[in-house]
N, CA, C and O atoms as a Maestro MAE file, in Angstrom:
{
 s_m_m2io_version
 :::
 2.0.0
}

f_m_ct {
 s_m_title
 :::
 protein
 m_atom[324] {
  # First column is atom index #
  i_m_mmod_type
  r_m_x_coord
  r_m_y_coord
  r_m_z_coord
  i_m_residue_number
  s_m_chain_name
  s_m_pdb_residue_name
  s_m_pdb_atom_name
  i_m_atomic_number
  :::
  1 25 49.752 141.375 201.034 1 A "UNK " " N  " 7
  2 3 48.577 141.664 201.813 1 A "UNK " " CA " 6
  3 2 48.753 142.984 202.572 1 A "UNK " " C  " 6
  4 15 47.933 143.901 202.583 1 A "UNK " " O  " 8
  5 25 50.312 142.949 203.410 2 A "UNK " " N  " 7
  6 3 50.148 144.315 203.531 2 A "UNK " " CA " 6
  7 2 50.005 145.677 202.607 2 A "UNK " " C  " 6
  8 15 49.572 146.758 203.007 2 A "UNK " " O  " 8
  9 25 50.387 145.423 201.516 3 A "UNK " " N  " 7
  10 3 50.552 146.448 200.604 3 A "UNK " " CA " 6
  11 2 48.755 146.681 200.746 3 A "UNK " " C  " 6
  12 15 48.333 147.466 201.595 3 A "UNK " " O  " 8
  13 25 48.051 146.124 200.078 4 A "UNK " " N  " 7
  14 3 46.793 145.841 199.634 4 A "UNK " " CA " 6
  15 2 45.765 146.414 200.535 4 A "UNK " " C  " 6
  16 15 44.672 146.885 200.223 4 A "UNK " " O  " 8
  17 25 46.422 146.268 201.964 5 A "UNK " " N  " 7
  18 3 44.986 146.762 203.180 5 A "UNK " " CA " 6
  19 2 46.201 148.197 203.707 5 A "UNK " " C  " 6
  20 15 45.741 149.270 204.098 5 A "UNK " " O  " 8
  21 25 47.257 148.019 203.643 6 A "UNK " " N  " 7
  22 3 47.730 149.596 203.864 6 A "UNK " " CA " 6
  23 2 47.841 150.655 203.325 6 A "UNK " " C  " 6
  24 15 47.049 151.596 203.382 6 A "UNK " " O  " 8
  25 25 49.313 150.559 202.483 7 A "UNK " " N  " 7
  26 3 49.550 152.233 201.549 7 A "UNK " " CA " 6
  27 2 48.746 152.082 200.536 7 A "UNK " " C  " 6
  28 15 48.364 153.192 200.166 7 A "UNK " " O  " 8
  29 25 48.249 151.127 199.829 8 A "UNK " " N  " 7
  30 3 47.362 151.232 198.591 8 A "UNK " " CA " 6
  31 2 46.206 152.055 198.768 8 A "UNK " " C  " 6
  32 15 45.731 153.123 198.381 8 A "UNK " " O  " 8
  33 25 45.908 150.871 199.698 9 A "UNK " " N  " 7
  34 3 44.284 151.571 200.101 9 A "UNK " " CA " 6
  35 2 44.254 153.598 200.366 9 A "UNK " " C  " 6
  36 15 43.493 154.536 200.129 9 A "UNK " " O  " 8
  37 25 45.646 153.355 201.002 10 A "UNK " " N  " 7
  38 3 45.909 155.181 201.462 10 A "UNK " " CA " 6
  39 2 46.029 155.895 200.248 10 A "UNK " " C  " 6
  40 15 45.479 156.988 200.112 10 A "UNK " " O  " 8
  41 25 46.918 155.201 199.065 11 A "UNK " " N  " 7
  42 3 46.843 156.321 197.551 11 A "UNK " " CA " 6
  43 2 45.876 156.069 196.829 11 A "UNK " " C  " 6
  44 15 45.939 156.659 195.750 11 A "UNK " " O  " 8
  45 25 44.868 155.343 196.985 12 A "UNK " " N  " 7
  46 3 43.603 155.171 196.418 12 A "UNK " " CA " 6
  47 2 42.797 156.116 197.318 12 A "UNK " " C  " 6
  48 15 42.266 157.076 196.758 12 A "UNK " " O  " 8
  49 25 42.642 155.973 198.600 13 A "UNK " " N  " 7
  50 3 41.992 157.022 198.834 13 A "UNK " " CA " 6
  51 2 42.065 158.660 198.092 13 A "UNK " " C  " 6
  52 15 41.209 159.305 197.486 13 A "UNK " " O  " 8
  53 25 43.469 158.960 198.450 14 A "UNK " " N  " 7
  54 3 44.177 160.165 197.776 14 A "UNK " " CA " 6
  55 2 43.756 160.381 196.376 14 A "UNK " " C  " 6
  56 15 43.040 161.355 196.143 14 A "UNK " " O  " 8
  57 25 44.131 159.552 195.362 15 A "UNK " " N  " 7
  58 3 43.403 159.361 194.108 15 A "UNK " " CA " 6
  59 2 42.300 159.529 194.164 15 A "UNK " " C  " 6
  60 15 42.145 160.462 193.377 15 A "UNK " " O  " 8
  61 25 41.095 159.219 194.659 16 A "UNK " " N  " 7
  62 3 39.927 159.692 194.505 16 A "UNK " " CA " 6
  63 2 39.621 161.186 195.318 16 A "UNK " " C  " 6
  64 15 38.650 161.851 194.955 16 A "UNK " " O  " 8
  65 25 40.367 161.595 196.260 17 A "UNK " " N  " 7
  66 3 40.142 162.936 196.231 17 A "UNK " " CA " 6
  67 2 40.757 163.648 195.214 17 A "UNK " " C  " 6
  68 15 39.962 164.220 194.468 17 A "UNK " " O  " 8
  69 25 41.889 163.780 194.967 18 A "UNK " " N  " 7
  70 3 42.386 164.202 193.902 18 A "UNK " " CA " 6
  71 2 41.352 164.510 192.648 18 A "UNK " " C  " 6
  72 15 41.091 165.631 192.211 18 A "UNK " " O  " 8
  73 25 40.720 163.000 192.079 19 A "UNK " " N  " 7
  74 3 39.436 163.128 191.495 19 A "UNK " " CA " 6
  75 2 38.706 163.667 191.558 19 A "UNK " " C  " 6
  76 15 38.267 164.275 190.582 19 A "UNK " " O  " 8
  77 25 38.076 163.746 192.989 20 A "UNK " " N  " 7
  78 3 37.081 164.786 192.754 20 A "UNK " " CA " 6
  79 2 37.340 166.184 192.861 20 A "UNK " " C  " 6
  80 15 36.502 167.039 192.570 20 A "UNK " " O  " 8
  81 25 38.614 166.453 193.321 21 A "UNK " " N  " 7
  82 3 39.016 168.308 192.876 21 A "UNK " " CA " 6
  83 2 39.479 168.659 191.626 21 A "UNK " " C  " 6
  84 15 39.780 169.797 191.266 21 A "UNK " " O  " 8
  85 25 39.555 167.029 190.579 22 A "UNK " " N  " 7
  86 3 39.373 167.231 188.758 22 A "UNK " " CA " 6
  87 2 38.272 167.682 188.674 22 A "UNK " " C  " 6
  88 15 38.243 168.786 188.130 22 A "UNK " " O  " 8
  89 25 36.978 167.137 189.109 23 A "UNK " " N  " 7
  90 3 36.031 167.051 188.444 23 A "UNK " " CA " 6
  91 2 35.256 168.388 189.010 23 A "UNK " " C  " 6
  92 15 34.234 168.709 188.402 23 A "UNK " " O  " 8
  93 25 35.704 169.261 190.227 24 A "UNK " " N  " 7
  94 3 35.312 170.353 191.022 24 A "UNK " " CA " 6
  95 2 36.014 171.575 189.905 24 A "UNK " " C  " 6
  96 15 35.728 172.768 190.015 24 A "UNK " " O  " 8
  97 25 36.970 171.037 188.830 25 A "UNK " " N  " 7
  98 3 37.889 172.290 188.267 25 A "UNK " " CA " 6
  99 2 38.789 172.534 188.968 25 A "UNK " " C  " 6
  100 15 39.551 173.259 188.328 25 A "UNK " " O  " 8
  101 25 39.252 172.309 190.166 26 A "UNK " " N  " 7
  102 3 40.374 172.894 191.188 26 A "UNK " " CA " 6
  103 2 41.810 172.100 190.754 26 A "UNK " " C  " 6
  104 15 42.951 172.433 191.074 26 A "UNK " " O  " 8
  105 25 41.455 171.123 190.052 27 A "UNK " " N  " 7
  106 3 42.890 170.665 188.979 27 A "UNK " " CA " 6
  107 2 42.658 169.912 187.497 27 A "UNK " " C  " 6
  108 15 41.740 169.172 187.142 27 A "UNK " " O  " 8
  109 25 43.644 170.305 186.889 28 A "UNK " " N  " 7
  110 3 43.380 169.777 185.872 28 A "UNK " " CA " 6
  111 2 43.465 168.458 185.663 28 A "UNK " " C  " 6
  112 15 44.340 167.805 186.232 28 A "UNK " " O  " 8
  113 25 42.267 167.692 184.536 29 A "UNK " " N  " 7
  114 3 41.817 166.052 184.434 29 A "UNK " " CA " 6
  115 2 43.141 165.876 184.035 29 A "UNK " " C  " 6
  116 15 43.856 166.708 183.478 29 A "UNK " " O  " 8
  117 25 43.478 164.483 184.430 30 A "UNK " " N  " 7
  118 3 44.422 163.407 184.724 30 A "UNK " " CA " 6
  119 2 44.009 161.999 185.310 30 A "UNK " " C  " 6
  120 15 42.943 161.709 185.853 30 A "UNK " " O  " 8
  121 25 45.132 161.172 185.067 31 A "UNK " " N  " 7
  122 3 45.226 160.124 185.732 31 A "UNK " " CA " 6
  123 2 45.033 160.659 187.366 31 A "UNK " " C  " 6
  124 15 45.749 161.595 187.720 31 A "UNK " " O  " 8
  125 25 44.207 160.151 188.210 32 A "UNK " " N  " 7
  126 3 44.211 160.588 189.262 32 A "UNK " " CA " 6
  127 2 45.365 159.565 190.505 32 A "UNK " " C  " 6
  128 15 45.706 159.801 191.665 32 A "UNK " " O  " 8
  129 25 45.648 158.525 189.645 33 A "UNK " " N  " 7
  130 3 46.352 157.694 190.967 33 A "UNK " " CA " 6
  131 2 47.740 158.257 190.254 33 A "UNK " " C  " 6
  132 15 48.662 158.177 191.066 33 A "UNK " " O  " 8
  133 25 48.140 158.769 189.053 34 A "UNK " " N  " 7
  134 3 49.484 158.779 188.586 34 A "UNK " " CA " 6
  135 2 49.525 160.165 189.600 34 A "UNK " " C  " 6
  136 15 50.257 160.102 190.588 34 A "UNK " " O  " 8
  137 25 48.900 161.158 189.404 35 A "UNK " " N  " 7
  138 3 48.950 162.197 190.306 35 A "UNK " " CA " 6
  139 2 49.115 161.975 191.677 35 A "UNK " " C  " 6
  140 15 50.120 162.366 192.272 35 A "UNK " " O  " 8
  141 25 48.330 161.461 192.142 36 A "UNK " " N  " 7
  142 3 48.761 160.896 193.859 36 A "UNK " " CA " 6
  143 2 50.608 159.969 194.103 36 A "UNK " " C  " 6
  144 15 51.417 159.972 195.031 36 A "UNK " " O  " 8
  145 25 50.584 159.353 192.833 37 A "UNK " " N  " 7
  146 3 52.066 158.951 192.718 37 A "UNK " " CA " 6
  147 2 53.258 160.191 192.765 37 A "UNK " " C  " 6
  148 15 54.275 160.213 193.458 37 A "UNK " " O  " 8
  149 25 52.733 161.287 191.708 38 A "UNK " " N  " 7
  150 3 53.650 162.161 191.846 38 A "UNK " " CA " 6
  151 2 53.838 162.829 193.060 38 A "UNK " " C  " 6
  152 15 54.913 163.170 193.551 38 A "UNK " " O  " 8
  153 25 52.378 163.038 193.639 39 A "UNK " " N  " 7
  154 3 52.406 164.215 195.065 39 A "UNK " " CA " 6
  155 2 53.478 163.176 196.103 39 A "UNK " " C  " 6
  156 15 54.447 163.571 196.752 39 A "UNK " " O  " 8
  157 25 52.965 161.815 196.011 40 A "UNK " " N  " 7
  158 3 53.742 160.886 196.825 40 A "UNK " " CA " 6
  159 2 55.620 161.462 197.082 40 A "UNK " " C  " 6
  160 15 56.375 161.823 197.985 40 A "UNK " " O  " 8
  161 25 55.605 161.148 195.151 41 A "UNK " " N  " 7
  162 3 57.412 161.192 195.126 41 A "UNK " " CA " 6
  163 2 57.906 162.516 195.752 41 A "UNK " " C  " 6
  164 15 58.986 162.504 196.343 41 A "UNK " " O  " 8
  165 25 56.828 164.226 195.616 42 A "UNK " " N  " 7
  166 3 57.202 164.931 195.675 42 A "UNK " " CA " 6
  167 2 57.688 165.233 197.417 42 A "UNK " " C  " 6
  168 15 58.672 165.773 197.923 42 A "UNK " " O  " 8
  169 25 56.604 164.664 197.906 43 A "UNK " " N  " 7
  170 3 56.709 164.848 199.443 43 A "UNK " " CA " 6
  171 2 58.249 163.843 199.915 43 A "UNK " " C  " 6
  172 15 59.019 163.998 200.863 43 A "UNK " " O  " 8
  173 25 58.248 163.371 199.402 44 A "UNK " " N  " 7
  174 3 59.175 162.005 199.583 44 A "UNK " " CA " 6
  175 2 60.761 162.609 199.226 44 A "UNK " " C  " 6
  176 15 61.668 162.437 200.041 44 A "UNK " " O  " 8
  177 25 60.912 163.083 198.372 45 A "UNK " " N  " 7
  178 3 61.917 163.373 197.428 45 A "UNK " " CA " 6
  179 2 63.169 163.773 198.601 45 A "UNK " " C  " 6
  180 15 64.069 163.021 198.975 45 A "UNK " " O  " 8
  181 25 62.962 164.930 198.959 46 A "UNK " " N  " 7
  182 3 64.217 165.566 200.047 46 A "UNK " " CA " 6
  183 2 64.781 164.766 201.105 46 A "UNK " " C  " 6
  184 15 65.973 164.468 201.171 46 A "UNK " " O  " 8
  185 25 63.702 164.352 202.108 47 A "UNK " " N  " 7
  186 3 64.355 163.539 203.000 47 A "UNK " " CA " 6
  187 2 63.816 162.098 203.355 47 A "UNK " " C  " 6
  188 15 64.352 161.638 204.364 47 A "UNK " " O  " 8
  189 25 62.620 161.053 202.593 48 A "UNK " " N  " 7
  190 3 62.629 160.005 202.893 48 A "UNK " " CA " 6
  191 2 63.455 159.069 203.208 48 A "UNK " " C  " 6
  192 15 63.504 158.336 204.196 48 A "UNK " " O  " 8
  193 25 64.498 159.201 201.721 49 A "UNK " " N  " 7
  194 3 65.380 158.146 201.579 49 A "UNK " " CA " 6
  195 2 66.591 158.324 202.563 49 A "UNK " " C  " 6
  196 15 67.030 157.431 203.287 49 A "UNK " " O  " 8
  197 25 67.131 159.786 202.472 50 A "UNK " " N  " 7
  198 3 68.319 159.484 203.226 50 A "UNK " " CA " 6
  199 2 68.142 159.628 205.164 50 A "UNK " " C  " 6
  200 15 69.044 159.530 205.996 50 A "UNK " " O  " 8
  201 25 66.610 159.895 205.403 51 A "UNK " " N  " 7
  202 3 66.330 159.651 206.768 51 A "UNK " " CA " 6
  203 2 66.555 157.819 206.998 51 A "UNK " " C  " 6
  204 15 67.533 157.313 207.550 51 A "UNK " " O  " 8
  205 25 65.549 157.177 206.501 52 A "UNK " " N  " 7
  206 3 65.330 155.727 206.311 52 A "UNK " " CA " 6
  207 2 66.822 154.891 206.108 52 A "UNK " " C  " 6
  208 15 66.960 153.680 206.279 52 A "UNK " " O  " 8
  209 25 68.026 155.966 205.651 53 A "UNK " " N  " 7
  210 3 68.840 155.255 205.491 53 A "UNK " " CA " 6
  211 2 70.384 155.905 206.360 53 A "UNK " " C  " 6
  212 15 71.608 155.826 206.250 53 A "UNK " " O  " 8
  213 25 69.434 156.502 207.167 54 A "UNK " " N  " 7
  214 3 70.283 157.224 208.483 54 A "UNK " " CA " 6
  215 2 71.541 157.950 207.836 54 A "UNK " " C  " 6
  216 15 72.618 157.859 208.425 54 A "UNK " " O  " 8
  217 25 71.485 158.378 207.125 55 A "UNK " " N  " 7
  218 3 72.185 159.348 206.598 55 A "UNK " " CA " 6
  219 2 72.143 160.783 206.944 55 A "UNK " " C  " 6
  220 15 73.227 161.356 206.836 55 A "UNK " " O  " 8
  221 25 71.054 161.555 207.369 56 A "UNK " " N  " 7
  222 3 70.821 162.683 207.774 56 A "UNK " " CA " 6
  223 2 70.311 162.035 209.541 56 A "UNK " " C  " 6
  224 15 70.123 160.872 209.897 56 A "UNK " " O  " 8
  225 25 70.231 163.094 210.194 57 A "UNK " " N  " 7
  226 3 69.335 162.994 211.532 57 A "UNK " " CA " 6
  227 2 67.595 163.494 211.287 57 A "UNK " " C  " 6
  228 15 67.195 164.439 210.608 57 A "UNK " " O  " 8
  229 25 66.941 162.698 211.931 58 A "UNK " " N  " 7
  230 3 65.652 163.149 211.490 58 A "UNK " " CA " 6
  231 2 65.261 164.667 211.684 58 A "UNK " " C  " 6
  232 15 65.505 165.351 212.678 58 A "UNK " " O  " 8
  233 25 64.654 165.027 210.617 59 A "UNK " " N  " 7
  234 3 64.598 166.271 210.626 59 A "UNK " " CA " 6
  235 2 63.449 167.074 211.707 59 A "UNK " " C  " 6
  236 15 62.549 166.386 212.189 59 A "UNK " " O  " 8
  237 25 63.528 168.332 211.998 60 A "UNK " " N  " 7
  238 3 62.704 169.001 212.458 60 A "UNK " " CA " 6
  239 2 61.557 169.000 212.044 60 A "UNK " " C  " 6
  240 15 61.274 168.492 210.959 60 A "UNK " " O  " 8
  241 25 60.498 169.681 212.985 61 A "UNK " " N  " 7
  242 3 59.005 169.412 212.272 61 A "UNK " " CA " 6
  243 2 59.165 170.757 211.357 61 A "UNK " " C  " 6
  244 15 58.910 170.506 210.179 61 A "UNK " " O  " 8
  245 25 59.493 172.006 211.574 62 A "UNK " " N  " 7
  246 3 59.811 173.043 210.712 62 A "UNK " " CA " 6
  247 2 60.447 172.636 209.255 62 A "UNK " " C  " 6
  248 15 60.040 173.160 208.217 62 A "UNK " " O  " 8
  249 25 61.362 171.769 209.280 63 A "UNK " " N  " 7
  250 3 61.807 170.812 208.290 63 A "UNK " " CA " 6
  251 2 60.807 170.364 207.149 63 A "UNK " " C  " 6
  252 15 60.545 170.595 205.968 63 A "UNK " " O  " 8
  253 25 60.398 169.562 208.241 64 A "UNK " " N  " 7
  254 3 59.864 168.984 207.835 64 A "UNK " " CA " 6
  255 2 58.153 169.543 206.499 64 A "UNK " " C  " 6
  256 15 57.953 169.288 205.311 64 A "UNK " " O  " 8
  257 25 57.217 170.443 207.681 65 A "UNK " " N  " 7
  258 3 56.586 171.096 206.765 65 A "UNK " " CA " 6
  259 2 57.053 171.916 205.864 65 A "UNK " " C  " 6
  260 15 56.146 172.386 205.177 65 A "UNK " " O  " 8
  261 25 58.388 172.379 205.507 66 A "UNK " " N  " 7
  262 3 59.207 173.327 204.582 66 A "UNK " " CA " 6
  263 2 58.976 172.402 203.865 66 A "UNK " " C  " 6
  264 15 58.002 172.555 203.128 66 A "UNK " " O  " 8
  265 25 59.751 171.059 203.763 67 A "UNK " " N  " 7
  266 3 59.765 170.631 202.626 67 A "UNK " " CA " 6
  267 2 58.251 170.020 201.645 67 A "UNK " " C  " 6
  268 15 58.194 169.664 200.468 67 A "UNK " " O  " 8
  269 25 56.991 170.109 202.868 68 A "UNK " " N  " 7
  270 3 55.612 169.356 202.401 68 A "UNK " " CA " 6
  271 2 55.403 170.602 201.906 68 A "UNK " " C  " 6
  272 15 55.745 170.457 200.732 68 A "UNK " " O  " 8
  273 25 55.129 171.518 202.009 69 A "UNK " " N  " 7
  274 3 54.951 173.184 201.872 69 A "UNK " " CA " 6
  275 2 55.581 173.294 199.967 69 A "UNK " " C  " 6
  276 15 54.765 173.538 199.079 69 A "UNK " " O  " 8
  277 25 56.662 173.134 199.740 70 A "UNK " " N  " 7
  278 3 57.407 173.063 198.559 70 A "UNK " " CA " 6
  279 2 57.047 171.993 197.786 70 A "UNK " " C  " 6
  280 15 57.229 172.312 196.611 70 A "UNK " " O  " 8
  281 25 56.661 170.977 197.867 71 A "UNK " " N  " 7
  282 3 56.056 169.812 197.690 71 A "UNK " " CA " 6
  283 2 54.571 169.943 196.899 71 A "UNK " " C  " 6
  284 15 54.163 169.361 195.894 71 A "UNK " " O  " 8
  285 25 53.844 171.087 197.891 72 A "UNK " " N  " 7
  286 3 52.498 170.988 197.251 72 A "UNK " " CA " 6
  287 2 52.590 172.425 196.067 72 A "UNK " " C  " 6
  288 15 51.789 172.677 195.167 72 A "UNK " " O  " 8
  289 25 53.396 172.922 196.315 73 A "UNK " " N  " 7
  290 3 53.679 173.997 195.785 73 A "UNK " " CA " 6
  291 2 54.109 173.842 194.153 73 A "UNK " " C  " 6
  292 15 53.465 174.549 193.378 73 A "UNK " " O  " 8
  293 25 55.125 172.988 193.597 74 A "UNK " " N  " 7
  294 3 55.518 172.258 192.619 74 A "UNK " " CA " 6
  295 2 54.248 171.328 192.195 74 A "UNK " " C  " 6
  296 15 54.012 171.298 190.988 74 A "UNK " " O  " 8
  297 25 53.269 170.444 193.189 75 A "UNK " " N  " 7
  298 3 52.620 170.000 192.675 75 A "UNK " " CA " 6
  299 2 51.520 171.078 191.796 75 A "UNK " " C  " 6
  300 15 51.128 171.009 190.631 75 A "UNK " " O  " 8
  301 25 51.296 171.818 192.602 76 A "UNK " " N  " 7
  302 3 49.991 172.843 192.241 76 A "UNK " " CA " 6
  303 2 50.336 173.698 190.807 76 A "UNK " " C  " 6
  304 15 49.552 174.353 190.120 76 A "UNK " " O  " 8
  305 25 51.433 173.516 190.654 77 A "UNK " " N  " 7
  306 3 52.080 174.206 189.237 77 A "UNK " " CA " 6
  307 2 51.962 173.020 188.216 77 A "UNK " " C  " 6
  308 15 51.277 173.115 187.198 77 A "UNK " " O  " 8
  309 25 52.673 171.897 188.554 78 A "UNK " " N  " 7
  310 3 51.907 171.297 187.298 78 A "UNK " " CA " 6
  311 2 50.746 170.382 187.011 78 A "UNK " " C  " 6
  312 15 50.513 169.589 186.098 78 A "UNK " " O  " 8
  313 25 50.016 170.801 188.230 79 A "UNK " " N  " 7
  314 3 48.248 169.938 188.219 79 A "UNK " " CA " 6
  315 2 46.917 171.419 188.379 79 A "UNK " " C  " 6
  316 15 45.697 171.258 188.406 79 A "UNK " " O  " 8
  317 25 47.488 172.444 188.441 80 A "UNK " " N  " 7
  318 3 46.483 173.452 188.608 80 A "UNK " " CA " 6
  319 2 46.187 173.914 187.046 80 A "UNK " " C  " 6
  320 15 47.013 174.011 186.138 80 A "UNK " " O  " 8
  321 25 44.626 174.194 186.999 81 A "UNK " " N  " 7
  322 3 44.614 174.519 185.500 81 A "UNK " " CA " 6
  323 2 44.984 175.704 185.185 81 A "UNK " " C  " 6
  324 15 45.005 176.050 184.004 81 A "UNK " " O  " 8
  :::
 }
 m_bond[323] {
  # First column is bond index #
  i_m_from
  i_m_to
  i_m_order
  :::
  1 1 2 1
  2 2 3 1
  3 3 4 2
  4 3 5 1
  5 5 6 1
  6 6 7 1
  7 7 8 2
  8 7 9 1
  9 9 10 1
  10 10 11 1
  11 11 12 2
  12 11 13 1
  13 13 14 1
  14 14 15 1
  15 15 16 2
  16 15 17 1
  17 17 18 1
  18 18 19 1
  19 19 20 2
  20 19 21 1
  21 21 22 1
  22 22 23 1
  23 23 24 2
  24 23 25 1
  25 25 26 1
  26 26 27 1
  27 27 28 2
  28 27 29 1
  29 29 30 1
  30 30 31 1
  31 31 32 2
  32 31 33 1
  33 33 34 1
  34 34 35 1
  35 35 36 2
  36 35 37 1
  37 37 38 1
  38 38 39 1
  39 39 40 2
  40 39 41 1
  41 41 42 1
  42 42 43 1
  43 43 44 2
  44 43 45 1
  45 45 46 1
  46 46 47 1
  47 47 48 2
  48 47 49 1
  49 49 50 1
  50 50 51 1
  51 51 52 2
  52 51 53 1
  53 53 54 1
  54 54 55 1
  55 55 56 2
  56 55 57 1
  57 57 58 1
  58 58 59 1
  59 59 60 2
  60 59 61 1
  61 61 62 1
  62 62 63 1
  63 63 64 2
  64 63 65 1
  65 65 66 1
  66 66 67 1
  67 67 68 2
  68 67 69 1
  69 69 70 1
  70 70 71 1
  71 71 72 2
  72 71 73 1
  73 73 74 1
  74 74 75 1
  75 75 76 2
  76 75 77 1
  77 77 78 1
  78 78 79 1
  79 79 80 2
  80 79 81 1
  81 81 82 1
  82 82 83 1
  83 83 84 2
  84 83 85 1
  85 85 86 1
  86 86 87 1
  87 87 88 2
  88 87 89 1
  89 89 90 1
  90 90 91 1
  91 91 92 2
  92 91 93 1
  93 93 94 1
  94 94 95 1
  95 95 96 2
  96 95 97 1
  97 97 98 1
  98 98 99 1
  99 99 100 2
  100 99 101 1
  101 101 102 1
  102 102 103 1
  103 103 104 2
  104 103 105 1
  105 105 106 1
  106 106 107 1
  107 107 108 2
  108 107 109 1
  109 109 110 1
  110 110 111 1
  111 111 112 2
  112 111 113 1
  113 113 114 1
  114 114 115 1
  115 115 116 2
  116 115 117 1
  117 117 118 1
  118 118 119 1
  119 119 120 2
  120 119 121 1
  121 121 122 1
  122 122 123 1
  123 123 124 2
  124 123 125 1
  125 125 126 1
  126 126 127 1
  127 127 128 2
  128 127 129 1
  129 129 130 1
  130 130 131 1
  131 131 132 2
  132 131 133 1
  133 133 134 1
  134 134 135 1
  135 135 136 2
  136 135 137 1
  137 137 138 1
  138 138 139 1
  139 139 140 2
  140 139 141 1
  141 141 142 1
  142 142 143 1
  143 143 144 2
  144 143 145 1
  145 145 146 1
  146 146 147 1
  147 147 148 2
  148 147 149 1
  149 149 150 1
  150 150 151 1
  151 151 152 2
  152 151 153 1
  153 153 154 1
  154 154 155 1
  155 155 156 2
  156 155 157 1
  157 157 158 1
  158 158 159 1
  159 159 160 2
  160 159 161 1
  161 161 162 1
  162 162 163 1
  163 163 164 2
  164 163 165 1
  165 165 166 1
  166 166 167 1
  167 167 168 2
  168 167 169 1
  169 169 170 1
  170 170 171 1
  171 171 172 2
  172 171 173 1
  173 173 174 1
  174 174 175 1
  175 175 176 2
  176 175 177 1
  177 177 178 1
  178 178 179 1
  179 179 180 2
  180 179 181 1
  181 181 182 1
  182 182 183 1
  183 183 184 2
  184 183 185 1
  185 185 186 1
  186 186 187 1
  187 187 188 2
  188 187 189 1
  189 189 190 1
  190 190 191 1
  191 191 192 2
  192 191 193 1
  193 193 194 1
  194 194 195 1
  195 195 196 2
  196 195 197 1
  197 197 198 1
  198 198 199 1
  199 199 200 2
  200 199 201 1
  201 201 202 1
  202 202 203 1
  203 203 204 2
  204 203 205 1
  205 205 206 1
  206 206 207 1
  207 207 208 2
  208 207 209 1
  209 209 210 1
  210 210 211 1
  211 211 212 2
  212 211 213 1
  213 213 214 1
  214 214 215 1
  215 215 216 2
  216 215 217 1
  217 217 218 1
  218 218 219 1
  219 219 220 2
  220 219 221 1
  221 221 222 1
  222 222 223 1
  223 223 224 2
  224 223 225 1
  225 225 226 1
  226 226 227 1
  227 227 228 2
  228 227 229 1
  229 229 230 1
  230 230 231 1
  231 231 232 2
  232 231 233 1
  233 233 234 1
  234 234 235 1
  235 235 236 2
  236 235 237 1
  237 237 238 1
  238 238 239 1
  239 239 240 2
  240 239 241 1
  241 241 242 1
  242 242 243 1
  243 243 244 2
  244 243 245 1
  245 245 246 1
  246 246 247 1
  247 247 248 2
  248 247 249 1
  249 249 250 1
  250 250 251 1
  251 251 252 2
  252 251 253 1
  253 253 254 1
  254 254 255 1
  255 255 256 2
  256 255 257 1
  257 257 258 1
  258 258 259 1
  259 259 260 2
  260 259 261 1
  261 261 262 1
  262 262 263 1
  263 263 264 2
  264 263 265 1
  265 265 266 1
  266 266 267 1
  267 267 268 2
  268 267 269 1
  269 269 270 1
  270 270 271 1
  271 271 272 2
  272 271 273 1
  273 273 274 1
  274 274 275 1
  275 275 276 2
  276 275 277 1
  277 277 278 1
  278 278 279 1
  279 279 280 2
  280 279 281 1
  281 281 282 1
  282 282 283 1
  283 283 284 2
  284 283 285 1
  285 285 286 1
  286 286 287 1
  287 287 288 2
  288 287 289 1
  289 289 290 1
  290 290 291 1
  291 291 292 2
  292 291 293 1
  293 293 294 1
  294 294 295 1
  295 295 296 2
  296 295 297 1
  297 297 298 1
  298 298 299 1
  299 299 300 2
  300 299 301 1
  301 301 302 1
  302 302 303 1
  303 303 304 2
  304 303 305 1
  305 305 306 1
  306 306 307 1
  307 307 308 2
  308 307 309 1
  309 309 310 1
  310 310 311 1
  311 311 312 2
  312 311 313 1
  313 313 314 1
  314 314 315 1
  315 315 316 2
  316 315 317 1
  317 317 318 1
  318 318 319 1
  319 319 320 2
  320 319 321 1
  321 321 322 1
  322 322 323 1
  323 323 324 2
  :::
 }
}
């Protein structure tokens, strides 16, 4: 239930924007929730896991947007037409 009324609902939202910047031309057609999966992993990738698993100290907000910054950056290369 939490899944269902929280993060879902949040990458479904995402997925349908995503969608409609397919259907605007601003990315190329796709699965739109597999895409929101990838942007997910991409943002995620550097420091989710080893913050969550106190391995690093939480990072800076400078950090932090570096790594969302690189994130959309990789995404936009392989979802831009």
């Amino acid at each position: 239930q939490f899944y269902e009324n929280g993060p879902k609902r949040g990458w479904t939202e995402l997925s349908n924007y995503l969608k409609t910047k397919m259907d605007e031309g601003l990315l190329m057609q796709a699965n739109s929730l597999t895409c929101a999966m990838h942007l997910k992993a991409l943002i995620e990738s550097e420091l989710f896991e080893p913050v969550a698993l106190h391995a690093i100290p939480f990072p800076e907000q400078a950090q932090i947007e570096s790594t969302i910054n690189q994130a959309v950056k990789v995404f936009l290369r392989a979802y831009r037409p």
